[in-house]
Structures are given as structure tokens and as C-alpha cells.
C-alpha positions as CSV (number, residue, x, y, z in Angstrom):
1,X,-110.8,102.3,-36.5
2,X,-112.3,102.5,-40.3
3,X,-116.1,102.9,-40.4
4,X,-117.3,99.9,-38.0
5,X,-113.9,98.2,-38.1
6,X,-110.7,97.8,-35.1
7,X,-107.7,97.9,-37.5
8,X,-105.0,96.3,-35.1
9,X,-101.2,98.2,-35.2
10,X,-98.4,97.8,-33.4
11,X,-99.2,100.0,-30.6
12,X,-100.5,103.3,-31.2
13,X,-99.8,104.7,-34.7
14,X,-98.0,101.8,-35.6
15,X,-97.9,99.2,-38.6
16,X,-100.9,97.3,-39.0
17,X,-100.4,93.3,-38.6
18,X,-103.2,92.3,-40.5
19,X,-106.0,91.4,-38.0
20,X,-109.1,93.2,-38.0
21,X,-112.2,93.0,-35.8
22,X,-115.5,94.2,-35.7
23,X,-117.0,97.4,-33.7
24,X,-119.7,95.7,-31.9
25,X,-117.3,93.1,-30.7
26,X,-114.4,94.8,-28.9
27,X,-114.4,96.5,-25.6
28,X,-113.2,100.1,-25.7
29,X,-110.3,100.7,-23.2
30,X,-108.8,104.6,-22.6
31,X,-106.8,105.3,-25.5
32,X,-103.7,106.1,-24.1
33,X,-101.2,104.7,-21.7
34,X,-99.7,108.2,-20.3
35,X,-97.1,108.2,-17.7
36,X,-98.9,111.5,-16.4
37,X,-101.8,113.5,-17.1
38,X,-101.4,117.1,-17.5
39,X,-104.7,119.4,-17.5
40,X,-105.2,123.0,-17.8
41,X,-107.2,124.6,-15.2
42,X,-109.1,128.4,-16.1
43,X,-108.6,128.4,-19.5
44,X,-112.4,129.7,-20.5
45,X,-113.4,133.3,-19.8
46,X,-116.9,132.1,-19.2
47,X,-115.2,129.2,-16.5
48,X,-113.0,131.7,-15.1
49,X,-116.5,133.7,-14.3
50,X,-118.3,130.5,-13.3
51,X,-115.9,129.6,-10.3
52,X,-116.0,133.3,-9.4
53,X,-112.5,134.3,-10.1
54,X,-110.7,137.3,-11.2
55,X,-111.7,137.9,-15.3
56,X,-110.7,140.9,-15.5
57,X,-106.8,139.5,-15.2
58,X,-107.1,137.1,-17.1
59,X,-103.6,134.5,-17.0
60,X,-100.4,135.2,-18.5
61,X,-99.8,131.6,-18.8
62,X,-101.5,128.6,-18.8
63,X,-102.1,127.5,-15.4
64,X,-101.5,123.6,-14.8
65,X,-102.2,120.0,-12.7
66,X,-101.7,116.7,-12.6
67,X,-104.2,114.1,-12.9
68,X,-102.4,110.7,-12.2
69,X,-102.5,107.6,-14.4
70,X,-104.6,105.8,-11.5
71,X,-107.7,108.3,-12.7
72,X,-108.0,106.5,-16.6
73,X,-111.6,105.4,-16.7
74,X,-112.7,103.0,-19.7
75,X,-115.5,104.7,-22.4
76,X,-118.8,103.8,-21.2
77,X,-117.7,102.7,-17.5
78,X,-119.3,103.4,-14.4
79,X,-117.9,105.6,-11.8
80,X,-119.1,104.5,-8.0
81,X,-119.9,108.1,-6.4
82,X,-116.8,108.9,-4.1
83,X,-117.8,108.5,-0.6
84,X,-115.4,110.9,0.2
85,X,-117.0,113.6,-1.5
86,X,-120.4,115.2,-1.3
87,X,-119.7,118.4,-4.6
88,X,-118.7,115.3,-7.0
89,X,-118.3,117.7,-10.4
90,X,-117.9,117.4,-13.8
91,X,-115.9,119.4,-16.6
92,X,-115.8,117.8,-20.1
93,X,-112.5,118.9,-22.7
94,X,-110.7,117.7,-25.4
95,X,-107.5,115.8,-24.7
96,X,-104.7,115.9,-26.8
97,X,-102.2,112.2,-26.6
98,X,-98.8,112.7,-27.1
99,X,-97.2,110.9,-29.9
100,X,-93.8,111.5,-29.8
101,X,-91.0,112.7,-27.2
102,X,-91.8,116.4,-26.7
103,X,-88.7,118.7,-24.8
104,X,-88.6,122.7,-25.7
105,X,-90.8,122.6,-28.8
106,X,-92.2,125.5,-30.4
107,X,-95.0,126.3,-30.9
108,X,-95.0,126.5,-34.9
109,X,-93.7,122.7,-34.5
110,X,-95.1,120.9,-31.6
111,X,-98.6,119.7,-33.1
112,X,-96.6,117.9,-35.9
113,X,-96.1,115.5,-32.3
114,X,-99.6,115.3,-31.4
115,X,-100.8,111.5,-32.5
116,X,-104.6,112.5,-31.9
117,X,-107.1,114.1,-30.0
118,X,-109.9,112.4,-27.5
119,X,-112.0,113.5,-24.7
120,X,-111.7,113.4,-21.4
121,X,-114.2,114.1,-18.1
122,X,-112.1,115.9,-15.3
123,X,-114.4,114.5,-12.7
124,X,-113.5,116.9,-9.3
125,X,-114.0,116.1,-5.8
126,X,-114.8,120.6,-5.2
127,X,-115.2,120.4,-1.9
128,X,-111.4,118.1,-1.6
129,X,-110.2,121.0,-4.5
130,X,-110.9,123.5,-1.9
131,X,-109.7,122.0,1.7
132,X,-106.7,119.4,0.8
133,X,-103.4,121.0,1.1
134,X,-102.8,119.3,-2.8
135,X,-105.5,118.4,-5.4
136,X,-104.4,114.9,-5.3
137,X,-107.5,113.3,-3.6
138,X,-109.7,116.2,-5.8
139,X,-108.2,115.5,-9.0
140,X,-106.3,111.9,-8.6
141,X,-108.7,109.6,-7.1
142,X,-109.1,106.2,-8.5
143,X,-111.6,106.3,-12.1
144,X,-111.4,110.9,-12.0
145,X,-110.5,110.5,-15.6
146,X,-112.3,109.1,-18.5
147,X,-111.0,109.0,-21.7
148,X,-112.2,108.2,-25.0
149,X,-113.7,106.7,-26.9
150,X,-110.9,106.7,-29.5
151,X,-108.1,109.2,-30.7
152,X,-109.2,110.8,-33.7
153,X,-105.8,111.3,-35.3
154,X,-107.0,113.8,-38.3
155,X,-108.3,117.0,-36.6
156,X,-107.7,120.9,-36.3
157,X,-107.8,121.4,-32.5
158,X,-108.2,125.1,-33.2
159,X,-112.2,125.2,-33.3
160,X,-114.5,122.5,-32.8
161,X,-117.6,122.3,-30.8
162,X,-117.4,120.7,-27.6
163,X,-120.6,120.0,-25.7
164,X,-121.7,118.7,-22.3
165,X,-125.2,116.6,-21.7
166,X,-125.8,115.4,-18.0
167,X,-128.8,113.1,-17.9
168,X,-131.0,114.6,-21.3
169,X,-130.0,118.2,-19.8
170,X,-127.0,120.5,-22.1
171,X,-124.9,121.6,-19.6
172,X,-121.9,122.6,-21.6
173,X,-121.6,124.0,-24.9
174,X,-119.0,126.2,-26.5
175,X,-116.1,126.1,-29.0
176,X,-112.2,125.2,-28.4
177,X,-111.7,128.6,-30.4
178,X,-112.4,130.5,-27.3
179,X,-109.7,129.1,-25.5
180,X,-107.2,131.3,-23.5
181,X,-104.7,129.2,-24.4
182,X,-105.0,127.4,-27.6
183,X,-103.4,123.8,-27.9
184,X,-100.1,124.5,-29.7
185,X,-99.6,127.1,-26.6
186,X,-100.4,124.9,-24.3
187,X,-98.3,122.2,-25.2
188,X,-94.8,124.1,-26.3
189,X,-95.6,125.5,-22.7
190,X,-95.4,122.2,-21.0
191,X,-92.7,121.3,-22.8
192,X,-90.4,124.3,-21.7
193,X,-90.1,122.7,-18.4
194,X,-91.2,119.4,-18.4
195,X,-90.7,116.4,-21.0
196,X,-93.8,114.8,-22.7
197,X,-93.4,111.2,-23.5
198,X,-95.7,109.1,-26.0
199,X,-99.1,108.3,-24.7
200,X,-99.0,111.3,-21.9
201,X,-102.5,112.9,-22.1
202,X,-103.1,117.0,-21.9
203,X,-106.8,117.4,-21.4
204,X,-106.8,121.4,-22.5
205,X,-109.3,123.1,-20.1
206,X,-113.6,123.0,-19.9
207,X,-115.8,125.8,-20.9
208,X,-118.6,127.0,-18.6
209,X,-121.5,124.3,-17.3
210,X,-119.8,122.9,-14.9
211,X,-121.3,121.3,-12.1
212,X,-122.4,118.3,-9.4
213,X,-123.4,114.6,-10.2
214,X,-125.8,112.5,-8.9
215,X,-126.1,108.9,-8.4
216,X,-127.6,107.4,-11.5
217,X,-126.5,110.6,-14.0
218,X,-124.9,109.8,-17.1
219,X,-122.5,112.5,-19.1
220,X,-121.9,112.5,-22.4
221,X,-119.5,114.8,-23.7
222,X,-119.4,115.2,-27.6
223,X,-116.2,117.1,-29.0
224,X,-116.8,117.8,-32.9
225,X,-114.9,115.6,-35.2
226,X,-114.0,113.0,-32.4
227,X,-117.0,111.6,-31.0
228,X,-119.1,111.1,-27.8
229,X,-117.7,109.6,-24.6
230,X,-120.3,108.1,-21.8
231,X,-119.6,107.9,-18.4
232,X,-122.0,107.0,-15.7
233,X,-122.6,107.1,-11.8
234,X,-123.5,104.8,-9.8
């Protein structure tokens, strides 16, 4: 994207073929196609304090899920309310999308494979989280993911505001700076085990705020230098 223009590439990053079309009349999909999600849970003193864990230990290593690909929501889509669930959460975070094949990668190297940086809403069934043997119905359910509304493909992941608004009301606010784990960590530490492919999607952990929708709420998460994804409930 260029000011209020869809430059069209050969799949993401690629060479552009010419065609152009205009902001206002495309619909924004999730900009990724990942064959997994990877997310960091706890990785926000003031989170770790929230959900009334230990922060006086804080972790040695980043601790990890899976969301699955089934979870990708659209920018701007609505999100039926579970019926499954009655503590339907949500934690905004910046995502980080894969760009190239990523196997035991350093730290010093492994953002040089990073194509961009989005958003993402880890939308939580708590009450699932807490009960199910797995997260998978918690964390996996069909739409527990949006993503967007673009990958901003120029940005220092190391401090930028990220900020939470549910309904008019500013839930979340903070700074990827006070990470646990910053990205480059994060990433070289997923790597070490477990091979990152083009497109996957690492959302990197939510600050403090966190808490239950409604029917008829509508989040907005702004991350500074990306943009604002909208999700709503219905």
C-alpha cells in the first residue's frame, strides 16, 4: 500500500505487475497465509500481575502456544460471541510475519527474515483456557485471531506504543519496550526448535488491560507505526 493506493506483487514482498487499485475499493483480508500461529503468553510484567501469577520469577524463556490457521479473522470482521464461552477475552499485540525460511537463527540475524509487522487480537475463551486439557478450543476456535490491517514492512519492533480501546473505553496501553522478551529473542527462540516458514505469524505477547467482551463491543487496537485493526462482536 502507498498512501491510498493497493500496489499488486507477486505474493507478499514480491515484484509488482503493474496493477494498482484504490483504498476505498478493496476488501482487506488477514495479511498472512501462516501454516501456524505461534504466540507468546506472559511476556508483560504488568500481565504476569494481572492474571495473578508469580512476578517475582519472572520466565527464563519465552513461554509459547499455538493458535491455528482456522483462528485468521479479516480487518474489520465480526466475530459471533462463542456460545461456548461465557469469559470471551481480549489481548491486543503486535505480530511479526515471517518472510523467509527461519531454522536456528541468531538473534543478531533473524529480523533481517522478518517481511513486516501487523496486529493481531488473541481473542481467549478464559474459562476453556482454564478447564480443557489443551488450549485448543481457548485459543483455536474458528475467527480467535484477527489480523491486520496490513504488514507494515519498515518498523523497529523494539518500542512502539501499542494501545487497546474496547467500545470508546482505553483498556490497554503500554510500549513493546517493556517486553520480557523482545522480538529478535523471541523469534531466534522459536527457531531453535521449530522451523518458521514464509507467512507463519508470531503475535509477541499483550501488556496489561486485558479483559471480557460483550455482544455489540468493538476493539480497536492501534500499534504505533502500523495502524489500527477493528474487530467487532456480535
Amino acid at each position: 500500500m502507498e498512501e491510498e493506493r493497493i500496489i499488486v506483487t507477486n505474493g507478499p514482498g514480491g515484484e509488482r505487475t503493474g496493477n494498482t487499485y484504490a483504498l476505498d475499493k478493496v476488501v482487506l483480508k488477514a495479511p498472512a497465509n501462516p501454516t501456524k500461529i505461534v504466540c507468546v503468553g506472559r511476556n508483560y510484567v504488568d500481565h504476569i500481575k494481572e492474571m495473578e501469577n508469580d512476578a517475582e520469577n519472572l520466565p527464563k524463556e519465552p513461554g509459547l502456544f499455538l493458535k491455528a490457521p482456522n483462528a485468521l479473522a479479516d480487518p474489520g470482521e465480526s466475530i459471533p460471541y462463542p456460545p461456548f464461552t461465557k469469559e470471551f477475552h481480549y489481548e491486543g499485540e503486535l505480530a511479526a510475519v515471517v518472510g523467509c525460511v527461519l531454522k536456528n537463527v541468531s538473534e543478531d540475524e533473524v529480523l533481517r527474515c522478518v517481511l513486516g509487522y501487523t496486529i493481531g487480537i488473541d481473542l481467549t475463551a478464559r474459562e476453556c483456557q482454564r478447564n480443557d486439557l489443551q488450549w485448543i478450543r481457548a485459543k483455536s476456535a474458528d475467527k480467535f485471531c484477527p489480523l491486520g490491517p496490513w504488514i507494515e514492512t519498515d518498523l523497529d519492533p523494539r518500542d512502539v506504543g501499542i494501545r487497546t480501546v474496547v467500545s470508546g473505553r482505553v483498556a490497554q496501553d503500554s510500549r513493546t519496550s517493556l517486553m520480557i522478551f523482545p522480538v529478535a529473542r523471541i523469534l531466534s527462540y522459536i527457531s531453535s526448535f521449530m522451523t518458521l516458514y514464509p507467512g507463519d505469524v508470531v503475535l509477541t505477547g499483550t501488556p496489561s488491560g486485558v479483559g471480557p467482551l460483550q455482544r455489540g463491543d468493538e476493539i480497536a487496537v492501534t500499534v504505533e507505526g502500523v495502524g489500527t485493526l477493528v474487530t467487532r462482536i456480535s
